[in-house]
N, C-alpha and C positions, 0 to 999 in steps of 0.2 A: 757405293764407291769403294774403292781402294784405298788400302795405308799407305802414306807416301812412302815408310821406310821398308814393306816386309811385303806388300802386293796384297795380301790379303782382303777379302772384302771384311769394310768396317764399319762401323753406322757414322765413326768420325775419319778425321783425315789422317791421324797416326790412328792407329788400333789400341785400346786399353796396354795387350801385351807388348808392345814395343815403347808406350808410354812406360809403364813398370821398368824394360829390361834397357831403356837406352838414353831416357828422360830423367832417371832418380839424379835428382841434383848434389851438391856438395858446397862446401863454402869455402869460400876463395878470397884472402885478404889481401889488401896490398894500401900502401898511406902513397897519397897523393901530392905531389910537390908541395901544395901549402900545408900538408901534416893532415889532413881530413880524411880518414879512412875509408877507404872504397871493398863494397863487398858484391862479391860476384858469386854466380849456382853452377854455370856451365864452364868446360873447357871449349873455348871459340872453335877449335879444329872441331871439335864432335860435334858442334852444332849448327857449323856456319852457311851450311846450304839451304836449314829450316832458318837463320837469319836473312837470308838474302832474297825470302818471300814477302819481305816487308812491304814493297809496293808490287804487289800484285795484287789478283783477287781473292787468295785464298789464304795471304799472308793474315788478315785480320782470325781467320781460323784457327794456323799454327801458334798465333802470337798468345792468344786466349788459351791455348796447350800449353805452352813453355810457363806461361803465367802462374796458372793453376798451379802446376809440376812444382813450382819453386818461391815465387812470391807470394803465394798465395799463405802458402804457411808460413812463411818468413811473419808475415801479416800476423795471423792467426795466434804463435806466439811469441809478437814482440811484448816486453812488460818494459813499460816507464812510469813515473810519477806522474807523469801527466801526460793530455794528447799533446800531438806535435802534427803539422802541417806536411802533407807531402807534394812535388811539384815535379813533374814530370819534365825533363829537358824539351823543350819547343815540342810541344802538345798539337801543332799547326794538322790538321787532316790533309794528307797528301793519301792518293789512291782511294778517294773514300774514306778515309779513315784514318786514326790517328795511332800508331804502334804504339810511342811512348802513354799515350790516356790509359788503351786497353794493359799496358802494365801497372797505374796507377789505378787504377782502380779493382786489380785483383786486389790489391796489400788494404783496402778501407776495411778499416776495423774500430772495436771499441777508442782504442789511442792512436789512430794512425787517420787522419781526414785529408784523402787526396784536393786536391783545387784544380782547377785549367784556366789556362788561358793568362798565367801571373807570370810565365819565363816564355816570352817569345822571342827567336832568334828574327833579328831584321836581317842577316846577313843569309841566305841558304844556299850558296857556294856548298857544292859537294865535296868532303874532306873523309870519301873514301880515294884509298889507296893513295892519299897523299901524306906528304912527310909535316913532320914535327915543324919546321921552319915553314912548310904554306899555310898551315891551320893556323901558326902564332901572326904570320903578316895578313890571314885575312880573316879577324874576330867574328863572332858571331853576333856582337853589339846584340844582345839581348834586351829587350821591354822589359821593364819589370811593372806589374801592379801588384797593388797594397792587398795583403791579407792579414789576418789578427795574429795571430801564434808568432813567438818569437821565435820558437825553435822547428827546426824541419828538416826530413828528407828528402834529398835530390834523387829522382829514378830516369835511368837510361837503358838503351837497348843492349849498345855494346860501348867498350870503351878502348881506347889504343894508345893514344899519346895522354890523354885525362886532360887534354886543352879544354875543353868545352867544358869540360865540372867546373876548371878552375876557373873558367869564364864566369863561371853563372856564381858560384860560391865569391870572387871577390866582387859581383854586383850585389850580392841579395848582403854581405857586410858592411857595405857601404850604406844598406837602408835599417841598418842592425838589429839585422837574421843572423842567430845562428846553426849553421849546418852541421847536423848530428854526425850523419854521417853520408856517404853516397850507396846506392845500388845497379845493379847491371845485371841481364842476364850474363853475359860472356864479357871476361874482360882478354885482351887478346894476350897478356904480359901476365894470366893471375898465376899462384901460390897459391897452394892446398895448402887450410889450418889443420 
């Protein structure tokens, strides 16, 4: 096959050297309306054409790249006092497959123990390229079920207006969860630390 970004023939779908020269991530902070700090790897422009393979077939490929690249070690070395729960934004398999799981599951580590299937959105209204005011009039009314850990990370693909965090962060407080912090590959608004 070919690298999607350099043509190259590769044994994967980015090539190793385009992964090094175009993938190395960065961290990106930014606090979220209700004060919960959101941390993001990629600038959305530089990546958003490998985000927009998410429902296709080869998206579950790129997503397992971008992961590797950046949660992976996020994972690798976080240190806390203890484990903490992580829970992917609506984990639901559309195309085959689930984008948000396959990022949850790069970050499982000694203190990081992904779950599925505990934050499902009942609302799936698509809330690309809409504004601030249609995501707030139509919630995602998230499921929630019961996991043990008090504390936890929320992980997402991308983020824009941070509606959906703050969706899910003031449901899982209402069943008193607290949310460490959030992650994203691309947040579309991030700041370099």
């Amino acid at each position: 096959m070919r690298c999607l970004l350099c043509e190259s023939l590769s044994l994967t779908h980015i090539c190793k050297s385009c992964q090094t020269k175009f993938l190395k991530p960065s961290l990106y902070k930014r606090q979220l309306e209700n004060g919960i700090t959101l941390f993001s790897f990629y600038k959305y422009e530089e990546i958003k054409e490998l985000l927009y393979t998410k429902h296709t077939d080869i998206g579950f490929y790129i997503y397992k790249i971008l992961a590797k690249n950046s949660l992976k070690l996020f994972g690798d070395s976080f240190d806390y006092e203890r484990r903490v729960a992580l829970l992917p934004i609506d984990d639901t398999p559309k195309s085959g497959y689930s984008h948000t799981a396959i990022l949850a599951k790069s970050l499982k580590s000694r203190l990081i123990k992904p779950y599925f299937a505990k934050l499902r959105a009942k609302n799936t209204t698509s809330y690309s390229g809409k504004n601030r005011a249609f995501r707030l009039n139509n919630p995602r009314n998230f499921i929630y079920r019961e996991f043990k850990e008090e504390e936890l990370i929320l992980i997402d693909d991308i983020v824009t207006t941070g509606s959906t965090l703050s969706q899910a962060i003031a449901l899982l407080q209402k069943h008193n969860k607290k949310v460490l912090f959030c992650l994203t590959l691309s947040d579309v608004a991030n700041k370099q630390l």
